[in-house]
C-alpha positions as MATLAB code, in Angstrom:
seq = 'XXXXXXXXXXXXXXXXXXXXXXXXXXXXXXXXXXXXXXXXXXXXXXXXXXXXXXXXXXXXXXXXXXXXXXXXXXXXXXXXXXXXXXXXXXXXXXXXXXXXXXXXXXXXXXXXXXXXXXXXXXXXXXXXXXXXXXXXXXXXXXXXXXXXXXXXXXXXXXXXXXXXXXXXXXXXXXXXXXXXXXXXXXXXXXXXXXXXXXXXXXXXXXXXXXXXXXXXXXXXXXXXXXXXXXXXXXXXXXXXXXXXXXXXXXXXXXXXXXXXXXXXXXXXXXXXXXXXXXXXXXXXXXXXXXXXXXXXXXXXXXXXXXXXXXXX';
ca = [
     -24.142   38.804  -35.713;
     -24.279   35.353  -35.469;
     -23.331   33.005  -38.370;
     -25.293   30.168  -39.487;
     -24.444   26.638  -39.944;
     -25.819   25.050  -43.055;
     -25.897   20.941  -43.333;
     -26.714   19.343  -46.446;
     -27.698   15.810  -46.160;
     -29.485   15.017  -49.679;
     -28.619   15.567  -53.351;
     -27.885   19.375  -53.826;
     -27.388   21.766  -56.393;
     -25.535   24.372  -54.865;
     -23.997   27.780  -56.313;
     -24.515   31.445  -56.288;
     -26.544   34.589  -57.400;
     -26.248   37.807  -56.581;
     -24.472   36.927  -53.337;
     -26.428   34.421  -52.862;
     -26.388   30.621  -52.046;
     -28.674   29.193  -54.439;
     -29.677   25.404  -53.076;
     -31.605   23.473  -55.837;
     -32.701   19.504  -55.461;
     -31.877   17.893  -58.329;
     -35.279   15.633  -58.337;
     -36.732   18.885  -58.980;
     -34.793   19.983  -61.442;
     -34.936   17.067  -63.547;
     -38.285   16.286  -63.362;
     -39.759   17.628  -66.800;
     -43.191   17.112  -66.004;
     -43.555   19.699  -63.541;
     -43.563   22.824  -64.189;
     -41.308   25.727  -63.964;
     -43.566   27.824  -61.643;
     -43.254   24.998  -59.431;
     -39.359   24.289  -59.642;
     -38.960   28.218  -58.908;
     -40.747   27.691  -55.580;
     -38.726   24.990  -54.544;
     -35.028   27.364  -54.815;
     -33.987   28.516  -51.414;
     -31.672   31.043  -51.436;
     -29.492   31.938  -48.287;
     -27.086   35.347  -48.137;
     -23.668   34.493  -48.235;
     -22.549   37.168  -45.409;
     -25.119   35.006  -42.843;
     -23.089   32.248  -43.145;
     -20.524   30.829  -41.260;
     -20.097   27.128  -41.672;
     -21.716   24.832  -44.374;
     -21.199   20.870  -43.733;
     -21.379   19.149  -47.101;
     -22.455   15.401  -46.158;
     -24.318   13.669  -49.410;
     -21.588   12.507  -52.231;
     -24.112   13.767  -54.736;
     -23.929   17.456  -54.367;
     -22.799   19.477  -57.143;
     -20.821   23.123  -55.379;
     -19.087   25.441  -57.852;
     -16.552   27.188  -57.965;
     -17.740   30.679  -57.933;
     -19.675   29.506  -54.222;
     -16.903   28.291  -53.081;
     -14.620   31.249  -53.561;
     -17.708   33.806  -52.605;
     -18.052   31.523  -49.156;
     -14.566   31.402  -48.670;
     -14.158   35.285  -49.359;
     -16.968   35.911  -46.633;
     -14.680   33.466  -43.901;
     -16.974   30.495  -44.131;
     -15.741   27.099  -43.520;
     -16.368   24.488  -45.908;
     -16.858   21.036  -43.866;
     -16.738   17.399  -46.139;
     -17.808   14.322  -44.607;
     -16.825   10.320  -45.769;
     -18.969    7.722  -46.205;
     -19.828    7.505  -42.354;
     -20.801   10.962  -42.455;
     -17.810   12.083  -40.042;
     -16.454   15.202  -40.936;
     -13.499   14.186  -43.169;
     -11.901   17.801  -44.877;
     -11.958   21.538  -44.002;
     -11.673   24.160  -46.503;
     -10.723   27.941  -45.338;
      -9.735   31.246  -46.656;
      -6.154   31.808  -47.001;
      -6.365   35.764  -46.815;
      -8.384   36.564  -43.334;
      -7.317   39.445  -42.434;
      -6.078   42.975  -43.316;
      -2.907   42.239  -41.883;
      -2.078   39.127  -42.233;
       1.544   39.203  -43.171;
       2.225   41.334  -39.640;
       0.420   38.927  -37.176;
       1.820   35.947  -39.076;
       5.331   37.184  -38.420;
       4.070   38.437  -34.666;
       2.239   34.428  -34.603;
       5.856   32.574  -36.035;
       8.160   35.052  -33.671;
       6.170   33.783  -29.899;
       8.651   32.535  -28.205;
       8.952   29.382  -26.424;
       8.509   30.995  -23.166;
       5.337   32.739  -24.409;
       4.032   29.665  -25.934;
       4.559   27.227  -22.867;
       2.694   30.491  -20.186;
      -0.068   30.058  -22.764;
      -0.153   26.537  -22.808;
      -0.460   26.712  -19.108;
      -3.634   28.860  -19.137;
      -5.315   26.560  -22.338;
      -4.565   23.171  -19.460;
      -6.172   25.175  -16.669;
      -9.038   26.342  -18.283;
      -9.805   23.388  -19.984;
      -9.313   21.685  -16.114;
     -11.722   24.045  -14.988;
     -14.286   23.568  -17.663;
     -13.925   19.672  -17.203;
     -14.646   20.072  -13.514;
     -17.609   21.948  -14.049;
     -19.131   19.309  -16.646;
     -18.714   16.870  -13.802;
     -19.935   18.329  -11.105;
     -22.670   19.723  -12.744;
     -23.980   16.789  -14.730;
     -22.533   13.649  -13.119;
     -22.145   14.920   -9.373;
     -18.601   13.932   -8.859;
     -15.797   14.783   -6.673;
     -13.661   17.492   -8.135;
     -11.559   18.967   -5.432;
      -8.646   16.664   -7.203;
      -9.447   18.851  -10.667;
      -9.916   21.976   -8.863;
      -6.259   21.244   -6.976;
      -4.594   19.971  -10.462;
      -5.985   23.066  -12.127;
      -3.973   25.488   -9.776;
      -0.661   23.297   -9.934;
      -0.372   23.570  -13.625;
       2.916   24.933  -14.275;
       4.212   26.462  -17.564;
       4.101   24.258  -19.889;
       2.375   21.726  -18.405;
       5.462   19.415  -17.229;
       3.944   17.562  -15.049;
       1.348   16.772  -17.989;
      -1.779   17.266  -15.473;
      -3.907   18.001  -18.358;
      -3.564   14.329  -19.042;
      -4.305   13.544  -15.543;
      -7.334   15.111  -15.688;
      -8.290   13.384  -18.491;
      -8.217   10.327  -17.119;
     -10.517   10.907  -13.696;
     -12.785   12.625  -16.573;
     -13.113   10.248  -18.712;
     -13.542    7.229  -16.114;
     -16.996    9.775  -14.638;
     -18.412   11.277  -17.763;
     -20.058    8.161  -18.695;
     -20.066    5.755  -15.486;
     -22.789    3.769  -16.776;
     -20.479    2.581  -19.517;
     -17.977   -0.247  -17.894;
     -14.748    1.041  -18.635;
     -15.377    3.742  -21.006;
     -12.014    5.160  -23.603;
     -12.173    8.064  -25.474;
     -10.664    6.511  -28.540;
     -11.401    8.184  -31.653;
     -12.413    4.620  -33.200;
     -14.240    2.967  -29.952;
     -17.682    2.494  -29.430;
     -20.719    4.912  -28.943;
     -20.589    7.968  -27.516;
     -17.307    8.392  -28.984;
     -18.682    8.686  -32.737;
     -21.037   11.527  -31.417;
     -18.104   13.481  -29.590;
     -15.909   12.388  -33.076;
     -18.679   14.290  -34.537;
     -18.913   17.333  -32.309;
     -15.240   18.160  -31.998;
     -14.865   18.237  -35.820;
     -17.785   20.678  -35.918;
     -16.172   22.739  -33.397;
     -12.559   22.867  -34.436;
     -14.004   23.759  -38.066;
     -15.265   27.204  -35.270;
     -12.117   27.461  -33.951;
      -9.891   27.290  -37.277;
     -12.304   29.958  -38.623;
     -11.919   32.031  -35.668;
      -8.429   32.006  -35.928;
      -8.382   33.031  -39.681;
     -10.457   35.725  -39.056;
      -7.798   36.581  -36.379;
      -5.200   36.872  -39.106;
      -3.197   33.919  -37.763;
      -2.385   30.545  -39.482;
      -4.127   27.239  -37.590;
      -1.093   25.451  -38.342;
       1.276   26.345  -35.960;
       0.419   25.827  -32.835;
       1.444   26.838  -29.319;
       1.580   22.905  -28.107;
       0.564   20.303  -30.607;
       3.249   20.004  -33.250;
       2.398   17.101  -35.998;
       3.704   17.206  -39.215;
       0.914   15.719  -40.409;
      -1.684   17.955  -38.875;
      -2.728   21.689  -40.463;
      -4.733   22.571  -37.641;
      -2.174   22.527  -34.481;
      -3.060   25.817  -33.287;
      -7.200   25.085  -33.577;
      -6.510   21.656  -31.921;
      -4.891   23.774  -29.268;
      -6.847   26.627  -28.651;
     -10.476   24.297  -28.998;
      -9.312   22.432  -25.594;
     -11.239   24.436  -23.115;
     -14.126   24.359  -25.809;
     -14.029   21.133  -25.790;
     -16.498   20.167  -22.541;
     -19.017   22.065  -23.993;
     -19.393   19.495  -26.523;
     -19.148   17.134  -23.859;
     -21.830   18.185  -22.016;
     -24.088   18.496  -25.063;
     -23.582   14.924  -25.527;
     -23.748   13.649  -22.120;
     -27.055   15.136  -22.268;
     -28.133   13.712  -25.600;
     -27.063   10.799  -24.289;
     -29.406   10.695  -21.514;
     -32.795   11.682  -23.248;
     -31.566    8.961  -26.009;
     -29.295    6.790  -25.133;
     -25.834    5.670  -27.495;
     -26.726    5.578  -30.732;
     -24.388    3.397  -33.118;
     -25.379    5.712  -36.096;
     -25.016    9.427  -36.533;
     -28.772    9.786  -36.891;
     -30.017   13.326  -38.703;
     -31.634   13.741  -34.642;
     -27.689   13.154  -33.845;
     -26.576   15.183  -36.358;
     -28.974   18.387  -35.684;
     -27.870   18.424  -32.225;
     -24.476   18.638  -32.959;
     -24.969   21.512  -35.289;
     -26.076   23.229  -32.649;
     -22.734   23.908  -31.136;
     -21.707   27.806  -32.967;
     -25.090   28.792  -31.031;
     -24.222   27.346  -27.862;
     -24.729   29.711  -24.840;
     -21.315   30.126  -22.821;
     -19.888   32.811  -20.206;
     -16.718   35.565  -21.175;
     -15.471   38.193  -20.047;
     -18.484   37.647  -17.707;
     -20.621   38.085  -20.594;
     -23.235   35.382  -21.949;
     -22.150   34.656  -25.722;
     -23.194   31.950  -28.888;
     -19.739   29.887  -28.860;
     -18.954   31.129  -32.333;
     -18.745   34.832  -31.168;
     -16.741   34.023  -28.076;
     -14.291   31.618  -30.231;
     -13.744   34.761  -31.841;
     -13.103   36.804  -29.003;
     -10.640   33.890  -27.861;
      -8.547   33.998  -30.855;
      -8.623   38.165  -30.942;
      -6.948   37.723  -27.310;
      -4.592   35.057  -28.553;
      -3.251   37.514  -31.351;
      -2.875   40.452  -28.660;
      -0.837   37.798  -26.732;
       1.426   37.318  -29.921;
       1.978   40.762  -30.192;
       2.423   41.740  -26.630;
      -0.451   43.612  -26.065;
      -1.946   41.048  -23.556;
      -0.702   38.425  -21.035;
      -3.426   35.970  -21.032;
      -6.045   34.589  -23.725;
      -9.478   35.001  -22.934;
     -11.806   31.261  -22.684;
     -14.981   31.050  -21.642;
     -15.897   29.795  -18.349;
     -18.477   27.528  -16.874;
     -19.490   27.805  -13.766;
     -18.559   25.631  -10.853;
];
């Protein structure tokens, strides 16, 4: 089943009954001229098994404790946002799995080898699925992408995955003179700022649920950064958000401000329609099926992680 994504923009009282989020608006609730018949119609209350990712983004909502440890028992991750309404802090379980302790030791013990054949595949698909945004959307030439894609060696020495970048970047938004992605440039950058945190919160999760720890990763190795492993893994995810923007983009143009319109859209991405296994899947369920492939990788059962493919 798929898991929802909750957003709260507004003041929100927010705990739990019965295994149950209980979302009250504090206008309501303080309000003693109306009365209580009226302030009982205006609780929603949400199952805590239905959801998969809530996005906290108001700085006066009031969580407790016993939701957050009922959400984070269920595998839900908590999203906060600063005062730009960026995703900022992610909260996740630290118990996953059944057998955690085994596929943390199978996770730690990869060796490099391992690690740099799987690195390999991550550059290639993400290649492919860069290719395919494009072609698709922006009708370039990719028989350079499709040719770098199949020359990726292990490891990635020859860093073509940066390569790639590049001629991607310089087509994805021609209409915008010399366009960076730079985490701190201009518009559409805030929007895809926006969408990759929302989808690395997708793959961390995934990859707890997996019984593996996001922090160490098969490539990315920062000190500084407890999500190596989701940074990782997310990279052939990654156009998907692209495209979603490039297309938001052209119904509405680059907007400065994450608008709630902006916002919505990018919540979208856990039910986003994409192909594995040759099988039509919401992201969130094939992110899961991704980081079940990674594990059997780990462990030796499998040779090659399973991404989703667009079509070329």
């Amino acid at each position: 089943m798929i898991k929802r994504t909750l957003y709260f923009g507004n003041p929100s009282y927010l705990s739990l009954k019965n295994d149950q989020l209980v979302l009250k608006l504090p206008e309501v609730e303080k309000n003693a001229t109306l009365p209580d018949a009226f302030k009982q119609s205006n609780v929603r209350t949400i199952p805590i098994e239905d959801i998969g990712v809530v996005v906290l983004d108001h700085k006066q909502i009031t969580i407790t404790q016993a939701l957050l440890a009922k959400l984070l028992e269920n595998n839900c991750a908590v999203i906060t946002c600063d005062d730009r309404h960026l995703p900022t802090g992610l909260l996740l379980p630290l118990e996953g799995n059944t057998l955690q302790s085994e596929r943390f030791n199978d996770q730690i013990d990869a060796s490099l080898p391992l690690k740099k054949q799987l690195w390999q595949q991550t550059v290639q698909a993400k290649i492919h699925n860069q290719a395919s945004v494009l072609k698709r959307l922006r009708q370039t030439e990719v028989g350079n992408m499709s040719a770098w894609e199949k020359d990726v060696r292990s490891g990635d020495p020859d860093n073509l995955e940066g390569r790639a970048a590049v001629y991607y970047w310089k087509n994805l938004f021609p209409d915008i003179d010399g366009f960076l992605r730079d985490r701190d440039g201009k518009a559409p950058n805030n929007l895809l700022n926006y969408g990759y945190a929302i989808l690395r919160a997708i793959i961390a999760r995934a990859l707890v649920s997996s019984g593996m720890l996001p922090t160490f990763g098969i490539h990315h190795h920062n000190r500084y950064n407890a999500y190596c492993l989701a940074d990782d893994i997310m990279e052939p995810y990654r156009p998907y958000v692209d495209e979603l923007v490039v297309n938001y983009t052209l119904r509405n143009g680059y907007p400065e401000e994450l608008t709630t319109d902006v916002k919505s859209t990018m919540l979208s991405i856990p039910v986003l329609d994409v192909v594995i296994n040759g099988q039509r899947s919401p992201l969130m369920i094939a992110a899961t099926q991704t980081t079940a492939s990674l594990y059997k990788c780990f462990s030796g059962e499998l040779r090659k992680i399973v991404y989703p493919v667009m079509e070329l």
